[in-house]
MARDRENPA-105534 format. One record per residue (C-alpha): z, y, x; residue in one letter. Coordinates in Angstrom, 3 decimals, always signed. Layout:
<nodes>
(node (Z,Y,X),'A');
...
</nodes>
This chain:
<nodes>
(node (+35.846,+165.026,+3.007),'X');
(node (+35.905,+163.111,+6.115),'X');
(node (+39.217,+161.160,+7.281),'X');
(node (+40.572,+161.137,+10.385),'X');
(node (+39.655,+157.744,+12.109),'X');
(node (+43.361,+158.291,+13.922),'X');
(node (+45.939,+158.246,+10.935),'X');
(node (+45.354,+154.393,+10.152),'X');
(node (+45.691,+153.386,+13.088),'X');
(node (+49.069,+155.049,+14.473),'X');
(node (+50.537,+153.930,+10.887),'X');
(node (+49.347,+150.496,+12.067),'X');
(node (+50.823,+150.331,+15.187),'X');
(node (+53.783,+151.677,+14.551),'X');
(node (+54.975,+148.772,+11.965),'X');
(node (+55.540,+145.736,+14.226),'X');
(node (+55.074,+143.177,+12.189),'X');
(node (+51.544,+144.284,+10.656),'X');
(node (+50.665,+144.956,+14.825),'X');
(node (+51.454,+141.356,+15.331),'X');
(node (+50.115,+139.818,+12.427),'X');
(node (+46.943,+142.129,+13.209),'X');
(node (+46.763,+140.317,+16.509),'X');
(node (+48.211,+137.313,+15.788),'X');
(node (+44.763,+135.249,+17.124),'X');
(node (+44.990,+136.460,+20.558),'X');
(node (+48.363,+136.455,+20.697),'X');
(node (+48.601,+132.653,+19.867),'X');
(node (+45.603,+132.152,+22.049),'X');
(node (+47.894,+133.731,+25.091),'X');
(node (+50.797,+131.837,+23.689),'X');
(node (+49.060,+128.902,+24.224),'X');
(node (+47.494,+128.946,+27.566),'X');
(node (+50.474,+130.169,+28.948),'X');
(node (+52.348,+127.028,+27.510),'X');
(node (+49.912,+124.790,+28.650),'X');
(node (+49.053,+126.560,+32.139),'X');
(node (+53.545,+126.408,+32.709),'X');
(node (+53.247,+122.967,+31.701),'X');
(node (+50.624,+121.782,+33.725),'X');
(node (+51.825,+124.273,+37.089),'X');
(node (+55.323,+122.971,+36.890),'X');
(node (+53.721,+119.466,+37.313),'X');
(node (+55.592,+117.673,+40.366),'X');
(node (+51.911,+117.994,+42.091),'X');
(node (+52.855,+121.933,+42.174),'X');
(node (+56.623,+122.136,+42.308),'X');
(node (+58.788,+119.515,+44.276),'X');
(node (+61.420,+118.453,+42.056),'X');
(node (+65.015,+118.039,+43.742),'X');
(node (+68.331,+116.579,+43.028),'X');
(node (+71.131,+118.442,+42.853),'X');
(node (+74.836,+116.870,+43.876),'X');
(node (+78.283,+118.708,+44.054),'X');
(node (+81.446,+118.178,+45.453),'X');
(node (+84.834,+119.514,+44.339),'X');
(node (+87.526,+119.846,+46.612),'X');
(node (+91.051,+122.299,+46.429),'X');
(node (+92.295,+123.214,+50.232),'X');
(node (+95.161,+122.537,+51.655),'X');
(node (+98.679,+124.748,+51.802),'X');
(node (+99.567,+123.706,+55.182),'X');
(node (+97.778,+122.950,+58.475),'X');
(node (+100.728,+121.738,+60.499),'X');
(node (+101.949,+118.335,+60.633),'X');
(node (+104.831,+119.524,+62.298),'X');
(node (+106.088,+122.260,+60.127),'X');
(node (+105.821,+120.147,+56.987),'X');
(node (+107.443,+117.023,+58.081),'X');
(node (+109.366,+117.315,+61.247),'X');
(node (+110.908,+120.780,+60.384),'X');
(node (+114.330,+121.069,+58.603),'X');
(node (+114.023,+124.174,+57.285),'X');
(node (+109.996,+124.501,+56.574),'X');
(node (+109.252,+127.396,+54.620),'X');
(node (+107.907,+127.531,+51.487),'X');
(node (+104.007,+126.598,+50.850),'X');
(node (+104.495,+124.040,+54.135),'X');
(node (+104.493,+121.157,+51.201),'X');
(node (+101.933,+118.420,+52.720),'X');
(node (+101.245,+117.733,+49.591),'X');
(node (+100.992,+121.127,+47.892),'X');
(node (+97.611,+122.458,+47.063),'X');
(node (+96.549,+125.741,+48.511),'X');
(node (+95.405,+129.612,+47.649),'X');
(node (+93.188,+132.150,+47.996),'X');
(node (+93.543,+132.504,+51.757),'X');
(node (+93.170,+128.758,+52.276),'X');
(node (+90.172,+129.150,+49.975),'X');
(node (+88.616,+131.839,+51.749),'X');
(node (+89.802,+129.763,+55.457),'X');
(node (+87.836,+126.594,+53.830),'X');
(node (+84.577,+129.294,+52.764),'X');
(node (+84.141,+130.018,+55.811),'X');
(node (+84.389,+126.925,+58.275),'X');
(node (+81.703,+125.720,+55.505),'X');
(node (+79.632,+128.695,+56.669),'X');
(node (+80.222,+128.060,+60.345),'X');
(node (+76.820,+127.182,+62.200),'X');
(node (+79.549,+124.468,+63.333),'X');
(node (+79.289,+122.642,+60.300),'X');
(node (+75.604,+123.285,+60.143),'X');
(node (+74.461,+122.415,+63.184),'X');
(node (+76.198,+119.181,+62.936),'X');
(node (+74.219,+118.368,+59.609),'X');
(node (+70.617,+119.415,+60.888),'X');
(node (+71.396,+117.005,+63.781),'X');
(node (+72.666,+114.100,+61.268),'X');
(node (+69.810,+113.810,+58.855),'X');
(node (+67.220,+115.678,+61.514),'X');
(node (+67.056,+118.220,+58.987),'X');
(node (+63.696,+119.518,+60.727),'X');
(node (+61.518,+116.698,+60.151),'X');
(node (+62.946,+116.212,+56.881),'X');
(node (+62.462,+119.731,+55.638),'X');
(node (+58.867,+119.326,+57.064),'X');
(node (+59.117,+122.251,+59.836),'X');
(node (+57.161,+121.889,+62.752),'X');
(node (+59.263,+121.049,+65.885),'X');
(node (+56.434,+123.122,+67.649),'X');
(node (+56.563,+126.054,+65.668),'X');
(node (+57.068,+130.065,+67.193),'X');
(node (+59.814,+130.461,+64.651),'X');
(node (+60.975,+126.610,+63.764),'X');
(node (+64.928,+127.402,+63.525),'X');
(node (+65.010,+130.764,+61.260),'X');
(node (+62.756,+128.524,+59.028),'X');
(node (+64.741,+125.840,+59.344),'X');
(node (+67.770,+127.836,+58.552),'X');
(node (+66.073,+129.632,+55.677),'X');
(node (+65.590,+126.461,+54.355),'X');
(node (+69.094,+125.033,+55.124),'X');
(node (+70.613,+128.418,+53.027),'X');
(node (+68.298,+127.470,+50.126),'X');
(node (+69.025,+123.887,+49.397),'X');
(node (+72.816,+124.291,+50.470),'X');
(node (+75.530,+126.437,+49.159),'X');
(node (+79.067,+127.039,+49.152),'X');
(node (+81.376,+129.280,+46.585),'X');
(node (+85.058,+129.561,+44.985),'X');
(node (+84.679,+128.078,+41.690),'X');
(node (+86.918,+129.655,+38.867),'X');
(node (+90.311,+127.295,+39.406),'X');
(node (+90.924,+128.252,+43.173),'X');
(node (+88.254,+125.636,+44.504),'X');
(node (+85.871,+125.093,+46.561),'X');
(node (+82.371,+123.835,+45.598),'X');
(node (+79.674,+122.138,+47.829),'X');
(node (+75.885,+122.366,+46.254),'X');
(node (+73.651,+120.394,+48.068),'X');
(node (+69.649,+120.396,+46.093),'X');
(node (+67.398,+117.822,+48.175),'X');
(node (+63.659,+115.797,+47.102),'X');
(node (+66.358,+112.772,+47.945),'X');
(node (+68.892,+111.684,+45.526),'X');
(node (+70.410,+109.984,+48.022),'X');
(node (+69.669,+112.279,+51.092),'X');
(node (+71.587,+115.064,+48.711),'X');
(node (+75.117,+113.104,+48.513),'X');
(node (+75.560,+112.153,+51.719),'X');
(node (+74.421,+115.401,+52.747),'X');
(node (+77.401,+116.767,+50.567),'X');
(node (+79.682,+114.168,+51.299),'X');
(node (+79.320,+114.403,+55.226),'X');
(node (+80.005,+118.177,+54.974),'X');
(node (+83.384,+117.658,+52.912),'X');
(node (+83.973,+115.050,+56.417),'X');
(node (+83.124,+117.701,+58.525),'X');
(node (+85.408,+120.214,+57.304),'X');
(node (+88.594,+118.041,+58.225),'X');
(node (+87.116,+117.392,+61.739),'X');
(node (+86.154,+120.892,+62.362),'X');
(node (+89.221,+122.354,+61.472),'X');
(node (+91.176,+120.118,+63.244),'X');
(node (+89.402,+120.466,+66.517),'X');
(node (+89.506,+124.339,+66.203),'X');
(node (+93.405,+123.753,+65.610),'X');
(node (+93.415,+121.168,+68.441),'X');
(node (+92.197,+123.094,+70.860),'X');
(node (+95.108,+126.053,+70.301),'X');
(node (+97.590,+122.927,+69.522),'X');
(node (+96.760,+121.521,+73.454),'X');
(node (+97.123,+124.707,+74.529),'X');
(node (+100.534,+125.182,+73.227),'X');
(node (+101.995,+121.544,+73.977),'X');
(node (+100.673,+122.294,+77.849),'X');
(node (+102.656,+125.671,+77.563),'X');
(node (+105.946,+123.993,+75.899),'X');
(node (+105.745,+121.039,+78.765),'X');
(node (+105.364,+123.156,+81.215),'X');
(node (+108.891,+125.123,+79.902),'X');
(node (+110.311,+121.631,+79.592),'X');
(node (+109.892,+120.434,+82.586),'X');
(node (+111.171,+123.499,+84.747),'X');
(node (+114.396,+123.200,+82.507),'X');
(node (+114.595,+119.582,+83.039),'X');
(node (+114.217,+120.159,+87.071),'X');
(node (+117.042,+123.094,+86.752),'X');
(node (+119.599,+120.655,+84.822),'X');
(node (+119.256,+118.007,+87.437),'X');
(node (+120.162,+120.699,+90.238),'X');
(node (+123.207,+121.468,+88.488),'X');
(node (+124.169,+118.018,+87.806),'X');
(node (+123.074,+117.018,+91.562),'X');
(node (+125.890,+120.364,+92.584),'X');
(node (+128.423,+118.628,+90.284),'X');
(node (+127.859,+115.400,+91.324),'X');
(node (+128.982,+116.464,+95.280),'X');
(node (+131.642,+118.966,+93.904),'X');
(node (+132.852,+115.877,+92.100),'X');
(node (+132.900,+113.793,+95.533),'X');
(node (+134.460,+117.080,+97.132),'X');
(node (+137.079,+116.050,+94.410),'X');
(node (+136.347,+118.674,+91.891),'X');
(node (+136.009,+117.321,+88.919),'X');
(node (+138.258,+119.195,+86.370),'X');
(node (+139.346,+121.856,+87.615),'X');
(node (+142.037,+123.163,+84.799),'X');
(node (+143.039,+120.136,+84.427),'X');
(node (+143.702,+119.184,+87.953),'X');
(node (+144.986,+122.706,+88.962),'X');
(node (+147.735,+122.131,+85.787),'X');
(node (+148.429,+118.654,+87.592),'X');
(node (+149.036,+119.453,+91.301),'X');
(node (+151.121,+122.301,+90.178),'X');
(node (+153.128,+119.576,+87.998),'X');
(node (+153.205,+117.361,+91.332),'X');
(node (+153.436,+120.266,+94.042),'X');
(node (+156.781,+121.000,+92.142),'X');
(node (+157.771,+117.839,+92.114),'X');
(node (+157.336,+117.516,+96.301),'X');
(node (+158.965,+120.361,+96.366),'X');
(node (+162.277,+120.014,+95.077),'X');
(node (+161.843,+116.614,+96.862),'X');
(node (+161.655,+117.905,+100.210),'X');
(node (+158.368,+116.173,+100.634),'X');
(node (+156.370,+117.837,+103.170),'X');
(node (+153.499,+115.315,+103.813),'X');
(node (+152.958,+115.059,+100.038),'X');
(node (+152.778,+119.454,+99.710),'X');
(node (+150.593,+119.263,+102.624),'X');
(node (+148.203,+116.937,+100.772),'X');
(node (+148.490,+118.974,+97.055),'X');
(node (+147.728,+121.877,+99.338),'X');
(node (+145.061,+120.201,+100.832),'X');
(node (+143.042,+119.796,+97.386),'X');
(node (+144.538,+123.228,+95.602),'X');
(node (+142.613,+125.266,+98.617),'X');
(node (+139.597,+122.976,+97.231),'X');
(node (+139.910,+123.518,+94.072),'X');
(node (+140.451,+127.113,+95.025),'X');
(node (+137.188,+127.565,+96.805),'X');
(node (+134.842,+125.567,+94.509),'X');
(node (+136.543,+125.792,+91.414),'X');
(node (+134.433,+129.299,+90.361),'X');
(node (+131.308,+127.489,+91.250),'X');
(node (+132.297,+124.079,+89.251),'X');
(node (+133.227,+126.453,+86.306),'X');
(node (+129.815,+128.512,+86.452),'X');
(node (+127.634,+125.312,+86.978),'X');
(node (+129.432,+123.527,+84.094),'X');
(node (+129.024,+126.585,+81.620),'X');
(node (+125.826,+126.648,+82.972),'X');
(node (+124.696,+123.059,+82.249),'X');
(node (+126.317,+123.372,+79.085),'X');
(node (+124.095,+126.028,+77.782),'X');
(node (+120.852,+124.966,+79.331),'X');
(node (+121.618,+121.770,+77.826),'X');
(node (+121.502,+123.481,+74.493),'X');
(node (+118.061,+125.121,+75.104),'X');
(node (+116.546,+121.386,+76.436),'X');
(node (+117.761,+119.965,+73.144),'X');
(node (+115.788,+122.690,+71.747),'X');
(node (+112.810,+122.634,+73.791),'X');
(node (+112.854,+118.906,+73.237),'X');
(node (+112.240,+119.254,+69.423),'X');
(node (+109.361,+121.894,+70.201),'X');
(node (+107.845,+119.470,+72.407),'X');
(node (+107.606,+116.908,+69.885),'X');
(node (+106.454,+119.690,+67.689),'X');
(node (+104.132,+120.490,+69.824),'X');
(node (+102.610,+116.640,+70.563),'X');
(node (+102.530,+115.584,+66.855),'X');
(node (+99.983,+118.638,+65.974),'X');
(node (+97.534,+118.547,+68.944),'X');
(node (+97.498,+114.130,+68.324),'X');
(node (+97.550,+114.258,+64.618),'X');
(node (+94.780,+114.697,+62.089),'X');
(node (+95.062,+115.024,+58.606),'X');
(node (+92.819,+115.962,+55.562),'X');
(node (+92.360,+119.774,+55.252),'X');
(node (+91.405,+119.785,+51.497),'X');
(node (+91.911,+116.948,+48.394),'X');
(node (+88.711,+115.655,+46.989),'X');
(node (+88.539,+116.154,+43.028),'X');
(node (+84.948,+114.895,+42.655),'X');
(node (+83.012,+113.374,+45.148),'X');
(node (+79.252,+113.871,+45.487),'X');
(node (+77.141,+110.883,+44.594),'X');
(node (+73.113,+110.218,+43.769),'X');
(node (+71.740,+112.569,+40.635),'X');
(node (+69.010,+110.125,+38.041),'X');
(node (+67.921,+113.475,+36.715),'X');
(node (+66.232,+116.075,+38.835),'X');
(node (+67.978,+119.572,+38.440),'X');
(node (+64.836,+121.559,+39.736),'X');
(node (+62.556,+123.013,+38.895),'X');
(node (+63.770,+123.494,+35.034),'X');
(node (+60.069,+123.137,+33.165),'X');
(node (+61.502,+124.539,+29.444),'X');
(node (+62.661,+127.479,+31.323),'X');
(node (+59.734,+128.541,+33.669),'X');
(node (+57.810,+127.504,+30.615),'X');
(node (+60.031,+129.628,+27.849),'X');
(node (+59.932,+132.205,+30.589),'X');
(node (+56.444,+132.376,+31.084),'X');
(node (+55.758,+132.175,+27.562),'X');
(node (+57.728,+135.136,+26.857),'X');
(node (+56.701,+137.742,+29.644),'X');
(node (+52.757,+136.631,+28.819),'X');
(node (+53.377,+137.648,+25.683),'X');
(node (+55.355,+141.207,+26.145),'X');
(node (+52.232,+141.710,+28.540),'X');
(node (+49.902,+140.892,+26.173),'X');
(node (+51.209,+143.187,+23.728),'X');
(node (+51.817,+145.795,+25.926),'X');
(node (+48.166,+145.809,+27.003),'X');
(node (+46.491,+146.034,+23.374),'X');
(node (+48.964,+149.069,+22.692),'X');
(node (+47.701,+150.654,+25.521),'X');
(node (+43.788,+149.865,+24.643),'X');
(node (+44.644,+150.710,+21.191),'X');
(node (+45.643,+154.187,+22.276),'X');
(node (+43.078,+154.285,+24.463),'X');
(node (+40.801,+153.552,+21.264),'X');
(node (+42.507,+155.893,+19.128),'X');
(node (+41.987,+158.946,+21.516),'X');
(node (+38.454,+158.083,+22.098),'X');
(node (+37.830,+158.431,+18.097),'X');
(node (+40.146,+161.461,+17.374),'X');
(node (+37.963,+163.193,+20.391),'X');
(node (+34.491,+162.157,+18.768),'X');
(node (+36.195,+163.302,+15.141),'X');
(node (+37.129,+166.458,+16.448),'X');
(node (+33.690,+166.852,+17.846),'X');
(node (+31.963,+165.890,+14.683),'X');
(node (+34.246,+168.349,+12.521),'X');
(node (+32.865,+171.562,+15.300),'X');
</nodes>
């Protein structure tokens, strides 16, 4: 009776461990080179190693000088010392992103020559930026933070490179706030000053009612009526010609003295006001402070963080060998076809 050539060889296959003790030699032959070839490719003559350095840093709750120290009443989460929260996180995320910030760093450490890009080149800035987006990175870590990644060929280059960005974030933001803050202290002057001019005309109007001889004019109305009755049951005419005299003045500028006085009164109210915005207004577009606190500062790496050789070798190692093996399945089906077709041939 003759056996089919197939049946041993799908009961073969399909155990895994008698498959890959079966081709255990070539598989430890694969194993091998692709250990050694890893090894020898992740070699700094093939990859560049580079540094990595990080810095930590929670943002701020308040931007405004102002509101958290000058301000009676500030509002809660306007604590100059309070950190801040998802919205300053996400404010911080994305001044990091700005080409602001970027720009500013490519200029610094002339980021071009560095990255070896060719000043010359048709399409020198999106590589340059492609690069930039590779070795630098920004996210929210887990606590509400904010983490700069910086990998560089530099130890050194990679701190400061870190460390300058963490500087530029303060000065950033607080020229973008500057430049609304100016334009709010011109606006409040502005206001100040035209109230200012207005209290000096009233107080220039009272000042010549005052030499007219209004000064009071309840109180001087209740006295010349006091003295007015006196010179009258006197008999005094000079003296009731005089009282007269100064009631018809008091009479025709009294409404005016009352209105100006109410007047000043209340505008002197809004200047007192004004005032305090103004000095609002001065302290945040002359004032700088930090936009973030530091928790861990970047500083130079002694071991390189790229490329990781036990990975890209444990990596390699492992899809070489899932290849491997899925290659001899297929040529062993391949194999076992080819016999069961000369089989079935030999049995017609």
């Amino acid at each position: 009776m003759i056996q089919d050539p197939t049946k041993r060889e799908d009961f073969d296959s399909s155990n895994i461990v008698i498959f890959l003790y079966k081709w255990r030699k070539p598989l430890f032959i694969v194993m091998i080179v692709v250990l050694v070839g890893s090894w020898f490719f992740s070699l700094p003559w093939f990859i560049t190693p580079k540094f990595k350095s990080t810095v930590i840093m929670f943002p701020a709750s308040t931007n405004s000088v102002s509101k958290a120290l000058l301000t009676e009443n500030n509002q809660k989460g306007e604590d100059l010392m309070s950190f801040g929260e998802d919205e300053q996180a996400e404010q911080l995320m994305q001044i990091l992103n700005s080409n602001k910030i970027r720009d500013r760093v490519i200029r610094k450490f002339n980021l071009m020559e560095h990255y070896g890009i060719d000043s010359t080149a048709k399409y020198k800035y999106s590589r340059l930026f492609d690069e930039y987006d590779r070795n630098i990175s920004f996210r929210r870590t887990p606590f509400m933070a904010v983490q700069i990644t910086v990998y560089d060929t530099d130890p050194q280059m990679a701190a400061e490179i870190a460390n300058n960005i963490a500087e530029l974030l303060d000065s950033t933001k607080n020229d973008m706030q500057h430049l609304r803050a100016i334009q709010g202290l011109a606006i409040v002057e502005e206001e100040y000053k035209a109230l200012q001019s207005e209290v000096y005309v009233i107080v220039d109007s009272l000042v010549t009612l005052g030499e007219l001889g209004v000064n009071d004019v309840e109180y001087q109305s209740q006295v010349m009526n006091q003295q007015m009755a006196i010179a009258i049951m006197q008999g005094n005419m000079e003296a009731q010609k005089a009282l007269q005299r100064r009631l018809d003045v008091l009479g025709k500028y009294g409404g005016i003295y009352m209105s100006l006085k109410n007047s000043l009164e209340f505008k002197t109210e809004q200047l007192t006001l004004l005032q305090s915005r103004l000095k609002e207004a001065k302290v945040d577009a002359q004032e700088n402070i930090p936009q973030k606190f530091i928790v861990s500062d970047a500083y130079k790496s002694e071991k390189k963080a790229y490329p990781i050789r036990w990975l890209i070798m444990l990596v390699s190692t492992l899809s070489a060998l899932f290849l491997t093996i899925i290659v001899i399945m297929v040529v062993e089906k391949i194999s076992s076809a080819n016999a069961q077709k000369k089989f079935q041939l030999g049995q017609s």
